[in-house]
C-alpha angles and dihedrals in degrees: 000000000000117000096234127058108212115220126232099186088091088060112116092357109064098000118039126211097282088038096050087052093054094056092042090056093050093051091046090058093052091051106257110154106173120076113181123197135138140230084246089065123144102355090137101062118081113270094016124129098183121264100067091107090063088041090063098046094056099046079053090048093042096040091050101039097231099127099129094043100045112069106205113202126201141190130205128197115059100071111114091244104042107037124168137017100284118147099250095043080056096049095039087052100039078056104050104037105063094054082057096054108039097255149120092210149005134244127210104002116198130207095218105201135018125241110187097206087071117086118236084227087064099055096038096050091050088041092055099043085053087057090044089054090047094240089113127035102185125007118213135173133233116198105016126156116233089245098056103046080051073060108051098036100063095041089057084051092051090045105039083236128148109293125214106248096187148017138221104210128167104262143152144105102305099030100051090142109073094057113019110078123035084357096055088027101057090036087059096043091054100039099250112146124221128249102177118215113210089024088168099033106250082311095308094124090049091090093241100099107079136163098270096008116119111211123200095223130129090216092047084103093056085029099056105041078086095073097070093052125081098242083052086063118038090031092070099053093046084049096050093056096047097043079047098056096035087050092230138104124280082236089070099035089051088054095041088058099051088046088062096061128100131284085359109128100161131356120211124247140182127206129168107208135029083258098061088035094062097046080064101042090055080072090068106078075033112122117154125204121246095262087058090048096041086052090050096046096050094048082055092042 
C-alpha cells in the first residue's frame, strides 16, 4: 500500500473538476493507489449535496481506465441526510456510492461516525451481509471511541461477522490527544491498522502558519488556532531543524513522523492542485531515525 492516502474532501470545494483530475493524475504517477472521500463531500461547500466527491472520482477512474489499480474508500454516516451507522443508512449508502464512483464494490467502507443508540449487532450484521453479497470487501471506522470499538470487535469475533480492519482516527503533531492512548492502543491490540485524518493539520504543519503571517487559505482559521497553543509553538521550530538538516520541507518531516508511530500505514492528505501535491508526496522516501522522532515527539508532548 502506498504510504499516503490522497484526500478527496477538497473535490468540488477547493479544487474543481479540472482541477481534482489534475491532482489525481499526479498522484497516480507517483504511485499512489488509495483515494479516500464520502458520500457527505463536499456538503459544506455552496452548492454541494454531498457525493460529488465520489462523482469526481468515478468520471477520473472511468476517463483514465484504472479501475482495477486505484482503490477508491468511502465512509458513510456524517451527511446531513443520512447520519449515523443504521442498516439501512448502510444499505442505502453501500448502494449509492459505487455508481458514483465507477465500482462494483467498495473497499474499504467506513462507518464514518458513531452513533451509540445503535447497537454494534446492527451494523455489524448489515456490514457482514454486504461482504457476504460482495458490495463491500473490508469494513473500517472513522471517528470511534476506544470503548466502543472494545465493544464491536469482539462481537465480530462472537458472531463470525465482518470484522473492521482499520480506523480513521484525528492525529498528527499538534493533536496527539484524540488518537494516542485507549484509541492506539485498542486498534493495536486488536490488529487494525491507522489511516490518520488531518495529518497536516488543516495546512498548519505546512510551515506556512506563522505568528504575524496572513495565509490565503480557506482552512487559515482551523489552521491558526494552533499558534496559541504550546505544541503550535514549540512544534514548528522542531520542525524547522529537522526539515534543515534533512534538506526537505517541514511538510514531509511532520508526515514522516506520523508515519513512524504505531499502528499508522498511510495518512490522509488532501492537496488542490499537482504543487501542493508534490510537497506531500517528498514525505514519502522520508524515514526519520529515533532521535528525529524523539525530538519531534518531545516538542508535541
Amino acid at each position: 500500500m502506498f504510504p499516503l492516502n490522497l484526500g478527496g474532501n477538497v473535490f468540488d470545494w477547493t479544487a474543481d473538476e479540472q482541477q481534482s483530475f489534475a491532482v489525481l493524475d499526479a498522484c497516480a504517477a507517483a504511485g499512489g493507489d488509495f483515494v479516500d472521500t464520502a458520500d457527505a463531500y463536499s456538503v459544506w461547500a455552496p452548492g454541494n449535496p454531498g457525493g460529488v466527491s465520489e462523482e469526481i472520482i468515478g468520471r477520473w477512474r472511468a476517463a483514465r481506465g484504472n479501475r482495477d489499480e486505484i482503490v477508491p474508500a468511502t465512509k458513510v454516516g456524517w451527511h446531513p441526510e443520512a447520519k449515523g451507522p443504521a442498516a439501512g443508512t448502510l444499505r442505502a449508502a453501500a448502494e449509492a456510492s459505487p455508481r458514483r464512483l465507477a465500482t462494483d464494490h467498495l473497499d474499504p467502507f467506513s462507518t464514518h461516525f458513531d452513533d451509540p443508540s445503535v447497537p454494534v449487532e446492527e451494523f455489524l450484521g448489515e456490514l457482514d451481509a454486504l461482504a457476504r453479497e460482495g458490495k463491500v470487501r473490508h469494513i473500517a471506522a472513522s471517528d470511534i471511541t476506544a470503548e466502543r470499538l472494545e465493544e464491536a470487535l469482539p462481537a465480530s469475533d462472537r458472531a463470525g461477522l465482518a470484522r473492521y480492519v482499520a480506523i480513521q482516527p484525528h492525529d498528527n503533531l499538534v493533536s496527539r490527544d484524540t488518537y494516542e492512548g485507549p484509541p492506539a492502543e485498542t486498534a493495536a491490540r486488536h490488529g487494525l491498522v491507522a489511516l490518520p485524518c488531518f495529518s497536516p493539520a488543516a495546512g498548519f504543519l505546512t510551515g506556512e502558519y506563522r505568528p504575524g503571517v496572513e495565509v490565503d487559505s480557506p482552512r487559515s482559521d482551523g489552521a491558526m488556532r494552533h499558534l496559541d497553543s504550546n505544541r503550535g509553538r514549540s512544534v514548528p521550530a522542531a520542525l524547522d531543524k529537522v526539515a534543515e538538516q534533512r534538506g526537505t520541507s517541514v511538510t514531509a518531516v511532520a508526515l514522516a513522523w506520523l508515519r513512524a508511530q504505531p499502528t499508522v500505514v498511510a495518512p490522509v492528505v488532501s492537496a488542490r492542485n499537482p504543487q501542493q501535491l508534490s510537497t506531500l508526496l517528498a514525505s514519502v522516501p522520508l524515514a526519520l531515525d529515533e532521535d528525529e522522532v524523539a525530538v519531534l515527539t518531545a516538542a508535541s508532548a
